[in-house]
C-alpha positions in Angstrom: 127.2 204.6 67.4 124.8 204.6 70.0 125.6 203.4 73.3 124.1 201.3 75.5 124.4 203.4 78.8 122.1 206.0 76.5 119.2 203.1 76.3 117.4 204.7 79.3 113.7 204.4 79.8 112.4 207.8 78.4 113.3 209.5 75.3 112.8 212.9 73.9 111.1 213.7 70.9 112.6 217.3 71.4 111.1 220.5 70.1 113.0 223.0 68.3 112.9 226.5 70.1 112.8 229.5 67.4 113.1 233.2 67.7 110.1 234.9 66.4 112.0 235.9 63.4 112.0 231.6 62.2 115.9 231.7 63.1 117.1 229.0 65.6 117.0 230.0 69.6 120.7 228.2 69.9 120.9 229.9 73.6 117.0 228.3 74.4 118.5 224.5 73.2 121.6 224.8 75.7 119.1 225.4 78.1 116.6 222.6 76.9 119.6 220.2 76.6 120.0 221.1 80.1 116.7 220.7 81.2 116.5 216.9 79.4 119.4 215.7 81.4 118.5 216.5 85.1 115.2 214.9 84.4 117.6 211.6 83.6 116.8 211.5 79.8 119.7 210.3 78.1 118.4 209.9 74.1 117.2 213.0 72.7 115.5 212.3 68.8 115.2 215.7 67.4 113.8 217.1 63.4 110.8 214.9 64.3 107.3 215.6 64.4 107.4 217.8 67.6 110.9 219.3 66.3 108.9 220.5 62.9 112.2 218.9 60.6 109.8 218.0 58.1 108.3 221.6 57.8 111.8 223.5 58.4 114.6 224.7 56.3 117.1 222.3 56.1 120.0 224.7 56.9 118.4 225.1 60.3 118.1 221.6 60.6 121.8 221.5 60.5 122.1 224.1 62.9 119.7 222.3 65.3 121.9 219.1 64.8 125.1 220.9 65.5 124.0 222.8 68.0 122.2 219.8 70.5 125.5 218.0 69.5 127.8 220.4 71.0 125.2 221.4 74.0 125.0 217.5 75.0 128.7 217.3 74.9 128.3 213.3 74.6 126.0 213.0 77.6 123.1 211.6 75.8 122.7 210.2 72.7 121.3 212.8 69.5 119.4 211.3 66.9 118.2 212.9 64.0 115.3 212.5 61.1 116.3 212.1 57.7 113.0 211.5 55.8 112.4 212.1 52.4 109.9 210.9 50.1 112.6 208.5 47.9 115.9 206.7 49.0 117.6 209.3 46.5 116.4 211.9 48.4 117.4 210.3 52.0 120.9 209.6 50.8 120.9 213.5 49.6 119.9 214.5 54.0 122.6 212.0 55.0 125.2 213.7 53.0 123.9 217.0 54.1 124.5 216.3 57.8 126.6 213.7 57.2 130.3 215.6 59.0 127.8 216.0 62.5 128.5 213.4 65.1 125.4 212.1 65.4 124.8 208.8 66.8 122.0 207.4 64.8 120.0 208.8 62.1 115.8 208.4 61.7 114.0 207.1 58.7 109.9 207.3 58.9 107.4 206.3 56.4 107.6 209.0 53.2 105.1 211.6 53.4 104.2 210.7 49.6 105.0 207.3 48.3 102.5 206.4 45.0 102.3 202.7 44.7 104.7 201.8 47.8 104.2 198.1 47.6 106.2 196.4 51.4 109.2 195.3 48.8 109.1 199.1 47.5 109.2 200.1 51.1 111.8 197.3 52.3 114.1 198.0 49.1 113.8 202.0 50.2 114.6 201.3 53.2 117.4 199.0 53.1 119.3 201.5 50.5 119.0 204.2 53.1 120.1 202.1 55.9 123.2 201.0 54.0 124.4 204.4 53.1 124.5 205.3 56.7 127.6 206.3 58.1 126.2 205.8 61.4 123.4 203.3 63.2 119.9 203.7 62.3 116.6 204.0 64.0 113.0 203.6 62.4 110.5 205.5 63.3 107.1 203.6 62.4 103.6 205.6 62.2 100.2 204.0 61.0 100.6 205.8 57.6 99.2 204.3 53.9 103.2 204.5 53.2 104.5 202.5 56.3 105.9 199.5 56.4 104.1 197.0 57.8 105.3 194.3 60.5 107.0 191.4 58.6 108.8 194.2 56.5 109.8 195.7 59.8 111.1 192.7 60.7 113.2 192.2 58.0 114.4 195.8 58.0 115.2 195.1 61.9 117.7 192.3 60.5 119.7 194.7 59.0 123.3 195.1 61.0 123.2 199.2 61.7 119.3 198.9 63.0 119.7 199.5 66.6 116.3 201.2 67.5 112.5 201.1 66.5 109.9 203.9 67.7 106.4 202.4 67.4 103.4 205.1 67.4 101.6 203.3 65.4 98.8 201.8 67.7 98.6 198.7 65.8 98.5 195.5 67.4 99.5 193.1 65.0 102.6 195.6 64.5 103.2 195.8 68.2 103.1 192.0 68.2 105.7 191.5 65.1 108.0 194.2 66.7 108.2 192.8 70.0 108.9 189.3 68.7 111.4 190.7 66.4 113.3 192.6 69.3 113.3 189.2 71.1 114.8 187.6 68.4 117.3 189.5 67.8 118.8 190.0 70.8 120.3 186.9 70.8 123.1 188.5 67.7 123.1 192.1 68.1 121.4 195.0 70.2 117.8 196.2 68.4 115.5 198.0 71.2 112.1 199.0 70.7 110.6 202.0 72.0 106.5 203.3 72.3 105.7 206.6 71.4 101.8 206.3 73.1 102.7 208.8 76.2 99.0 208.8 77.1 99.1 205.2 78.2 102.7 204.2 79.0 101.8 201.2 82.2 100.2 200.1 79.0 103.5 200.0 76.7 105.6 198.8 79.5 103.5 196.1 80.4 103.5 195.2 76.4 107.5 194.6 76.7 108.7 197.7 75.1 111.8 199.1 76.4 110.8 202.6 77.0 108.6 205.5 75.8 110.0 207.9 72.7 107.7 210.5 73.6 106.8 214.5 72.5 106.3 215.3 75.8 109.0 214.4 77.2 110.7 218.1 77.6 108.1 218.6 79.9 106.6 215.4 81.5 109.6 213.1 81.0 110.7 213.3 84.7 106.9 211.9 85.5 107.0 209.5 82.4 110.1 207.9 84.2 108.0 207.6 87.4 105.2 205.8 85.7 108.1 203.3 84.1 109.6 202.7 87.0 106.4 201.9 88.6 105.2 199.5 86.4 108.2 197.6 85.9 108.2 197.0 89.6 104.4 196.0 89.7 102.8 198.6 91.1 100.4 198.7 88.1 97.2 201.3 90.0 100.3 203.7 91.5 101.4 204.0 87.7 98.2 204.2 86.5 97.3 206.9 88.7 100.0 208.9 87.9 99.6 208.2 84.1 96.0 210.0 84.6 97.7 212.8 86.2 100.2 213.4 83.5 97.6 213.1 80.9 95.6 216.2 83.2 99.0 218.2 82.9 99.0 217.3 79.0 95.8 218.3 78.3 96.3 221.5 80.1 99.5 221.9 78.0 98.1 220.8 74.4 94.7 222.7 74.7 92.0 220.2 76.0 91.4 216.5 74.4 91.2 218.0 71.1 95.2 219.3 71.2 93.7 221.9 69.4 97.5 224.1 71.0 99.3 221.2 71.2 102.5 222.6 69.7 102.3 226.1 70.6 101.2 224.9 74.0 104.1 222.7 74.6 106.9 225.5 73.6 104.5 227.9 75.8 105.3 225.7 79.3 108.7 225.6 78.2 108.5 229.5 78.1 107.2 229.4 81.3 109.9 227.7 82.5 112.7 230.1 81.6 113.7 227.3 78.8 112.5 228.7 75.4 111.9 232.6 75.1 109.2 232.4 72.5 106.5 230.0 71.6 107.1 230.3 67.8 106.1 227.3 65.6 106.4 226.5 62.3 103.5 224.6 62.1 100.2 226.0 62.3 99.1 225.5 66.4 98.3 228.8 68.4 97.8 229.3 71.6 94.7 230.7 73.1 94.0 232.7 76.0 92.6 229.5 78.0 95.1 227.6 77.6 98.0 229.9 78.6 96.1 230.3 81.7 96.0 227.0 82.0 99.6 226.2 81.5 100.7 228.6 84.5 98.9 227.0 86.8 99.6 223.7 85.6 103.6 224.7 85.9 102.2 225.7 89.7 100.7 222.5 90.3 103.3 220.2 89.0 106.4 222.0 90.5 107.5 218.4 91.9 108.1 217.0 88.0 108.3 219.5 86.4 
């Protein structure tokens, strides 16, 4: 179940360090876990996007979820992605995982959904969501197989919904999820989280209750800054800062393209003593430029970092 005292303003979307050889780097996540809790992050989300679950085995997967739940030792919350492309398949990934104390699991639009009509999606969903042993967050993208707001709504009505990552940059979703999360309140605890870290005065000043962010192994400590800044007002201090974290992340993720994004990311962490290897599962390499970039970066930022 997760906790309240674990609803802090920034949230990992945690990368999953690898030897070179693919195997998990269990020594590099005690360090990471390490590294996420003296910036003050107390949520970590991890078989995300940035934590490649959808592209690695899912015996690994397990190990990753065991592991982060024995290296955070119940100082922050762990939550985990459990994606699939059918309810079936969802179901099968809870039972997988289902003896790991986790404290909420993930669902996100299907990667392949033919014909996903919103009472497909809801019904989906909703079968998922009861089957959970544990609370449930949703993680929604601006995908052809998302939900859309209303059907997030009702979905957010459901009694083990807790938490809602929005990266989906759309308005009218924004709109609908906010109002839902101040709706609900009034019966149960439902908090909604952005995932937009290149703009977070911007979120904040929206309503959400924090960032759920990629780069938050990295620039969470700053993230937190920018928060706490615009919560108390001081909207062109926060923005200024914002500008300077999004300098540090396109240093990091190889220029406004993100053409290293990935690669670059596990490459800082390197840098840092945290990770030993830069090895992704997904396709993202890291060129010359940016590593030289990313040292001086880690120079520069020292204070956040």
């Amino acid at each position: 179940m997760l906790k309240k005292e674990f609803i802090s303003p920034i949230w990992s979307a945690a990368p999953t360090p690898l030897l070179n050889n693919g195997e998990l780097d269990v020594e590099s996540l005690k360090r990471l876990t390490e590294h996420h809790y003296k910036m003050g992050i107390r949520g970590i989300f991890i078989g995300g996007t940035t934590g490649e679950g959808p592209f690695l085995p899912r015996r690994i997967i397990r190990e990753l979820a065991i592991s982060t739940v024995d290296a955070v030792a119940g100082r922050m919350a762990v939550t985990l992605q459990i994606t699939d492309n059918s309810a079936e398949r969802m179901i099968d990934n809870i039972s997988f995982f289902g003896d790991i104390a986790i404290d909420a699991i993930v669902i996100a639009p299907p990667f392949i959904s033919l014909n996903a009509t919103q009472d497909y999606l809801y019904d989906m969903y909703r079968q998922v969501i009861e089957a959970s042993p544990c609370d449930v967050g949703i993680y929604h993208r601006n995908t052809p197989t998302a939900p859309n707001g209303e059907t997030l709504s009702r979905l957010a009505e459901l009694p083990k919904v807790v938490i809602l990552k929005d990266s989906s940059g759309n308005v009218d979703d924004e709109k609908s999820i906010l109002s839902t999360r101040d709706r609900l309140r009034a019966t149960k605890d439902f908090y909604a989280y952005c995932g937009a870290e290149f703009d977070c005065p911007k979120a904040i000043q929206a309503g959400y209750d924090g960032m759920m962010i990629g780069g938050a192994c990295f620039n969470g400590r700053m993230a937190g800054k920018i928060v706490e800044l615009t919560r108390k007002g001081q909207i062109v201090e926060a923005k200024a800062l914002q500008l300077r974290m999004n300098n540090l992340m396109y240093d990091v993720f190889g220029g406004k393209d993100i053409h290293c994004w990935l690669a670059g990311q596990k490459q800082l962490l390197v840098e840092l003593g945290i990770f030993t290897t830069n090895k992704c599962v997904m396709n993202y390499q890291l060129d010359k430029e940016t590593a030289e970039n990313i040292k001086i970066a880690v120079k520069r930022e020292e204070e956040f970092l």
